[in-house]
C-alpha positions in Angstrom: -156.7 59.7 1.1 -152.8 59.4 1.2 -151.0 58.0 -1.8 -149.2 54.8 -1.2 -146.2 53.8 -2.8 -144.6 49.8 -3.4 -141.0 50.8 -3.8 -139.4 53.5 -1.5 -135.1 54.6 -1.3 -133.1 57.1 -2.6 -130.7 58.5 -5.2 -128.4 61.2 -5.9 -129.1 63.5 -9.0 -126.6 66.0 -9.4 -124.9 65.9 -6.2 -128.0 66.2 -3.9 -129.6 62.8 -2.0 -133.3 62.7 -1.9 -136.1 60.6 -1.3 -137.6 58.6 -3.8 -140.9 56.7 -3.8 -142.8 54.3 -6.5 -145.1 51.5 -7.4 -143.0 50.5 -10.4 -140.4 47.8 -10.0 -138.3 49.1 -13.0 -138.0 53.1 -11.3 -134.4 52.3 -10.6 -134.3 51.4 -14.0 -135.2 55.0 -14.9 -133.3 56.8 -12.1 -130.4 55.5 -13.8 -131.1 56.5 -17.5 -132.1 59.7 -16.1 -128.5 60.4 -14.4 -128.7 59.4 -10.9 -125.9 57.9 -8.5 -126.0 56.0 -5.3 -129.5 54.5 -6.0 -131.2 52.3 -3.1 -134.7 51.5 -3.8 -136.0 48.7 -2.1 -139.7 47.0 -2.5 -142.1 47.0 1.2 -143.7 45.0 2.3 -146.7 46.3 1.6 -148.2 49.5 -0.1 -147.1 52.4 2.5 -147.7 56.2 2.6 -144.2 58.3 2.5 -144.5 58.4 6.0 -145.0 55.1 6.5 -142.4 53.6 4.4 -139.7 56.4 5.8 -140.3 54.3 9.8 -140.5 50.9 8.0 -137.0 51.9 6.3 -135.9 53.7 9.8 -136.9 50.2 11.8 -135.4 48.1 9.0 -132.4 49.7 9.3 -131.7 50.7 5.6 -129.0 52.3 6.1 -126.5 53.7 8.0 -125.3 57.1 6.2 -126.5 60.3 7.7 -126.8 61.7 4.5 -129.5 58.9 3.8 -131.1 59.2 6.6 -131.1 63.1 6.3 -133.1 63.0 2.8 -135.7 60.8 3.8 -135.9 62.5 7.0 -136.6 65.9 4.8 -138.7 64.7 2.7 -141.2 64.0 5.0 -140.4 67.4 6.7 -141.0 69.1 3.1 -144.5 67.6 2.9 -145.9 67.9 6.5 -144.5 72.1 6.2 -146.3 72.5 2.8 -149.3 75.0 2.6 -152.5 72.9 1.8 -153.5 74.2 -1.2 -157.3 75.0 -1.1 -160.0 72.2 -3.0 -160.5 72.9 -6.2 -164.1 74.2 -7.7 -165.6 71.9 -9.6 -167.7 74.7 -11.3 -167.1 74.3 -15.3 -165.6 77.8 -17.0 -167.9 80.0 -18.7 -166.9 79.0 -22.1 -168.0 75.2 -20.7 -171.0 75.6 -19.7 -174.0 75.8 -22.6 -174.4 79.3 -22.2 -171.2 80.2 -22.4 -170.2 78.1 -25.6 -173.6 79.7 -27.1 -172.2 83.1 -26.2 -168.6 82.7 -27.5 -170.3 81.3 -30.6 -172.6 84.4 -31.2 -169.7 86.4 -31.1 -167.6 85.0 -33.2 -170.4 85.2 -35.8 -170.9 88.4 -35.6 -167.0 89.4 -36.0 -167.2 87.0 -38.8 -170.6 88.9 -40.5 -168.5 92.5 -39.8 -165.3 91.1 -42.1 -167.2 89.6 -44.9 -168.3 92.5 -47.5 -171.7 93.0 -48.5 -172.4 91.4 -51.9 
């Protein structure tokens, strides 16, 4: 399942235009603290993947600027090129499981039985 976003734009941070997407009302709010220039962010109309709000702001005509255009344009690029990374195991680590805490245990007494002297 594809995340979907509320609030979808951009802003400039340090020079560079990108794509911005969010489901909180106050992000420009933040993108501002945080530095940014040129900040667009409008709400959809509904909840929309990236790709979907990219066409809605395409057919609404959000803008003019190539260089607007451009980074939302690339950021869709970006994520369709990007390698799937493979799913996850769900399989706890050794030190998890039962057997595995038991074990660690064990050996931390005995390392703890070889440091304390003999009385």
């Amino acid at each position: 399942m594809s995340k979907v976003f509320r609030f979808a734009g951009v802003s400039r941070q340090e020079g560079v235009m990108k794509a911005r997407f969010s489901n909180r009302d106050s992000y420009s709010a933040v993108l501002a603290k945080e530095g940014h220039t040129d900040i667009a962010i409008l709400e959809l109309p509904k909840s929309m993947t990236q790709e979907e709000a990219v066409a809605h702001l395409k057919a609404a005509e959000f803008s003019q600027d190539p260089e607007v255009m451009g980074a939302l344009e690339a950021r869709i690029a970006r994520k369709e090129s990007a390698p799937k990374s493979p799913a996850k195991s769900h399989t706890p680590a050794a030190a998890e499981t039962s057997q595995g805490v038991k074990n660690l245990a064990a050996g931390w007494m005995a390392a703890m039985q070889e440091k304390v002297p003999e009385v």
